[in-house]
VEXVEXDO-931685 format. One line per field, with one value per residue (C-alpha): x, y, z. Coordinates in steps of 0.001 Angstrom, whole numbers, always signed. Last residue first. Layout:
residues N
xx <- X;...
yy <- Y;...
zz <- Z;...
end
This chain:
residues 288
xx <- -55726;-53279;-53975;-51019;-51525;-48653;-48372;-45734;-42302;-41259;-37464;-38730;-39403;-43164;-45421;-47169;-51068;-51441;-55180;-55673;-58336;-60282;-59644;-60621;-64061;-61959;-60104;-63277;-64851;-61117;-61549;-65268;-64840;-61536;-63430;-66264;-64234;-62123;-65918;-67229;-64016;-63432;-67156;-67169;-64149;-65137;-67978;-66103;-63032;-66255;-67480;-64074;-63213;-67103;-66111;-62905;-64390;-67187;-63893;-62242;-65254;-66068;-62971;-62641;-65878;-64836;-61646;-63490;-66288;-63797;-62695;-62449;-59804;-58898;-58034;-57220;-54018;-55334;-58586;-56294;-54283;-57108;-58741;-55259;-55151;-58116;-58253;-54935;-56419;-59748;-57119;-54991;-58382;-59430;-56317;-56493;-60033;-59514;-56455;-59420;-61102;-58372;-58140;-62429;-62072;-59313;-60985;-63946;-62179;-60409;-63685;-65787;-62549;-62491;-65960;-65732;-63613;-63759;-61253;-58331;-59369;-56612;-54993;-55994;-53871;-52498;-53581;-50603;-51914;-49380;-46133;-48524;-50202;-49580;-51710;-54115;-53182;-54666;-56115;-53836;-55681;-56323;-54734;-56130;-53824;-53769;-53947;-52528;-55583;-55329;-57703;-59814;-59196;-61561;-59054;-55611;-52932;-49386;-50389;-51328;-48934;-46917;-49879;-51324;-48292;-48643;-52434;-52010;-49004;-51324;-53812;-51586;-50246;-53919;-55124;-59138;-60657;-63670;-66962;-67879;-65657;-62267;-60460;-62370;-62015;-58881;-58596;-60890;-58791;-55109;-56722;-57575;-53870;-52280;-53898;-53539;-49679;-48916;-50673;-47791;-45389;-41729;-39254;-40053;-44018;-43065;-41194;-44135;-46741;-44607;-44333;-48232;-48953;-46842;-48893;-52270;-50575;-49842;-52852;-55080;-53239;-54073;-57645;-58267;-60343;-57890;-59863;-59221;-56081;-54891;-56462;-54314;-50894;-51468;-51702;-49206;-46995;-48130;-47144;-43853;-43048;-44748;-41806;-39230;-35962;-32757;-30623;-29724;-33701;-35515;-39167;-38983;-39040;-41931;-43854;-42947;-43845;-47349;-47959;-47689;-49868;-52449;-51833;-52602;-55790;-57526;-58821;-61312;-60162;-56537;-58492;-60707;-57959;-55792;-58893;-59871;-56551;-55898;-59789;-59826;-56975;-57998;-61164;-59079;-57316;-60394;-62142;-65240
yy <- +14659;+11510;+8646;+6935;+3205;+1361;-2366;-4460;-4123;-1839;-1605;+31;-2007;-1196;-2990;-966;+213;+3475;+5118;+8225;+10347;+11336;+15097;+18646;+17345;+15592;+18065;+20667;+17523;+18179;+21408;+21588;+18875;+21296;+24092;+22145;+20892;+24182;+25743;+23562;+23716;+27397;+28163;+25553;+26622;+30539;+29607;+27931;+30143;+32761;+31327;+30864;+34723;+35912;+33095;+34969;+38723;+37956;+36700;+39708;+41642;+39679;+40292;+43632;+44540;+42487;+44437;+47754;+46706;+45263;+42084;+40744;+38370;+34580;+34734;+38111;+37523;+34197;+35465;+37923;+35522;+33059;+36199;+37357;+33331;+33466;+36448;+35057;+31827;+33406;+35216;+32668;+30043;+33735;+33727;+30116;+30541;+33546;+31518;+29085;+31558;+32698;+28846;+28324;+31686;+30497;+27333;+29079;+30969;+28284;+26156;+29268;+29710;+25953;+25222;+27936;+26986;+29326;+28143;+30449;+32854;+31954;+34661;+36867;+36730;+39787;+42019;+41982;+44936;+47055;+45998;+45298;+42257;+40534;+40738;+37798;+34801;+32546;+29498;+26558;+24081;+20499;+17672;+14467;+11437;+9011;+5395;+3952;+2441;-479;-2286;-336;-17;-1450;-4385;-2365;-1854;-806;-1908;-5297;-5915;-8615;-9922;-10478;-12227;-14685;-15333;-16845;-18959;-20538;-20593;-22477;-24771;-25465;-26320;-28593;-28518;-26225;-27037;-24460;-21304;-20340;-21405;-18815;-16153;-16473;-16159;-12896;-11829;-12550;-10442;-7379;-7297;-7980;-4780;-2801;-4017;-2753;+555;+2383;+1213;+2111;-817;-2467;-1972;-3719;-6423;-7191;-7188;-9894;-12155;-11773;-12751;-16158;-16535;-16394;-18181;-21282;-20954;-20993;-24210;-25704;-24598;-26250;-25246;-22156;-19114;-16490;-17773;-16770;-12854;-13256;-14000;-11366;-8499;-9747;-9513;-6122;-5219;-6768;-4696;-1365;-2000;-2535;-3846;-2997;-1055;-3592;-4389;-7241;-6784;-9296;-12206;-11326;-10340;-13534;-15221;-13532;-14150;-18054;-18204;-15580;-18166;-21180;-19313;-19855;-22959;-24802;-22724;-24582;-27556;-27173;-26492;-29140;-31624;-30351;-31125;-34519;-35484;-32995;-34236;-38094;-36988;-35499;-38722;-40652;-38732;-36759
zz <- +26014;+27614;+29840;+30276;+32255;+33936;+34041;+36371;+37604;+39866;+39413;+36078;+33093;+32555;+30774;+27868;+28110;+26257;+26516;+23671;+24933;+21419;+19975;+20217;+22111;+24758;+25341;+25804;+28142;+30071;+30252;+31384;+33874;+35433;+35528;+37414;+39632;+40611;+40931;+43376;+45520;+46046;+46802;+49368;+50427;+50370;+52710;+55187;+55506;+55586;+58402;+60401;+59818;+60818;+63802;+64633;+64492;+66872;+69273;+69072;+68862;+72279;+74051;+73045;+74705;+77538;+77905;+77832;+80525;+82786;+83274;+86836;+87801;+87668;+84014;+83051;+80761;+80138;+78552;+76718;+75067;+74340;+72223;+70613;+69823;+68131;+66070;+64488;+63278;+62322;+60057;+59121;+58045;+56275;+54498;+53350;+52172;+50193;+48329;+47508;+46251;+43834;+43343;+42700;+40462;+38087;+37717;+36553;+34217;+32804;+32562;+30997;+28128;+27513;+26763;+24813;+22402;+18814;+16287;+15429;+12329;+9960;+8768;+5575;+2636;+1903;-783;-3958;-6187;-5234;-7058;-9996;-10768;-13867;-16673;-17250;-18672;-21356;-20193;-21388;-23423;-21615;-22923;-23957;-24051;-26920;-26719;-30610;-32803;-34446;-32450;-29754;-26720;-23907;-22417;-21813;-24865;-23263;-19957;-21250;-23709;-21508;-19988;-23111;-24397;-20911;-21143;-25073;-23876;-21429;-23206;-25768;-23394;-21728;-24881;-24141;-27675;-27517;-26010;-24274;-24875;-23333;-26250;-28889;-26074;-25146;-29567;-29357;-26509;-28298;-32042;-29627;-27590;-31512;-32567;-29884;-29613;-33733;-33461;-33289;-35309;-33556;-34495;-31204;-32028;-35125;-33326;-31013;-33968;-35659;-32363;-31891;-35923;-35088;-32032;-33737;-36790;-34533;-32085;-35194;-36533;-33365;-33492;-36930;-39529;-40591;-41682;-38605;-38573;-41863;-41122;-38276;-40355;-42574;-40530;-38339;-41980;-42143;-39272;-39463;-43070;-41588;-39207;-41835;-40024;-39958;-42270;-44427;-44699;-43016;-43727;-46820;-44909;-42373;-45564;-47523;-43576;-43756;-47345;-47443;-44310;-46660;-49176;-46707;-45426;-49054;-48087;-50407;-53437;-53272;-52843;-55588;-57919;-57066;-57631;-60858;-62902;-62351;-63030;-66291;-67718;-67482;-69162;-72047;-72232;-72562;-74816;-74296
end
């Protein structure tokens, strides 16, 4: 070989090699042509700035360095953000998957320490992240599914309409058997009162005729009315007695099975608030 030849070859093979040994630059070089060329007279290509995101990742996915990554990786997020502002579809689910795998990539053990580009790499995410949540795919818009209409039937007639039936009011009773028996204990406590009257009464007619013959000598007929008089009084006192009793033990335990029906329906409810009456002090509401 002669030694301008061999000159030729050295200058020659070393551009070559390099431009084989990283073939990221020309899809660099592509991205920003495509970025370029997406601006039309009428606006701007969105296909165009997809494409050109397109481009820009598939560069970062080859370059060495995870600087120059960050670069293209938030070059290709600007041009997928203007697409999906032009109306592409797919362009934020494609940039939200390519931002994760590069959190990922500076997230991992071992990798150069970027807080600014995490940083910057948290904030587009956050941006696109109700558009494009973690769990969709790349590239491919959300869709919605929508249930098919069930066909309808025909339409009642004007007497086909039944009516609804009411509400069948909840069964209580607790509170039936304590109303009744507190109903019973006062109607035998009004028993009470007019037997208390009653013996009352029997007792001053008998004190009126003891004083009407005091001193003297009844007779047979005045002492027999004397002593049904006064037999009448204590059957009047006695059953005053008994119908109190009576009267009493069933207004208490009406009233215990109303309030334990309350209390059943729904919880006591305490309230303990100062008071700002003349009286000053604490006053507690029970309510059921």
């Amino acid at each position: 070989m002669t030694l301008p030849a061999l000159f030729l070859t050295l200058a020659v093979a070393p551009a070559g090699s390099g431009a084989a040994a990283e073939p990221w630059r020309d899809h660099e070089a592509e991205c920003h042509r495509l970025a370029d060329t997406a601006k039309t007279p009428g606006g701007v290509s969105a296909d165009g700035l997809a494409a050109a995101g397109d481009a820009c990742r598939i560069a970062s996915e080859g370059a060495p360095a995870l600087g120059s990554r960050a670069v293209l990786v938030l070059d290709a997020s600007s041009y997928y953000r203007r697409a999906a502002e032009a109306g592409h579809g797919e362009a934020l689910c494609r940039s939200a998957a390519m931002l994760r795998t590069f959190a990922a990539q500076l997230a991992a053990t071992g990798a150069e320490n970027r807080p600014h580009d995490r940083a910057a790499v948290a904030g587009r995410l956050a941006e696109i992240a109700g558009h494009c949540p973690a769990g969709d795919e790349a590239g491919e818009p959300r869709t919605t599914t929508t249930t098919p209409p069930t066909p309808e039937g025909p339409k009642p007639g004007p007497g086909d309409h039944k009516p609804k039936p009411k509400p069948t009011p909840a069964r209580r009773p607790l509170r039936i058997t304590g109303g009744a028996a507190l109903g019973v204990g006062l109607a035998l406590g009004g028993g009470m009162v007019a037997a208390l009257v009653r013996g009352a009464s029997l007792r001053d007619q008998a004190e009126a005729l003891r004083d009407q013959h005091s001193g003297q000598t009844i007779g047979t007929d005045n002492a027999s009315t004397f002593a049904a008089i006064t037999r009448r009084g204590e059957l009047a006192d006695h059953a005053a007695i008994g119908l109190g009793v009576a009267a009493g033990a069933l207004s208490v335990v009406g009233a215990a099975l109303v309030v334990l029906d309350a209390r059943r329906s729904k919880a006591a409810r305490f309230a303990l608030q100062p008071s700002i009456l003349p009286t000053a002090g604490i006053r507690l509401a029970l309510e059921f």
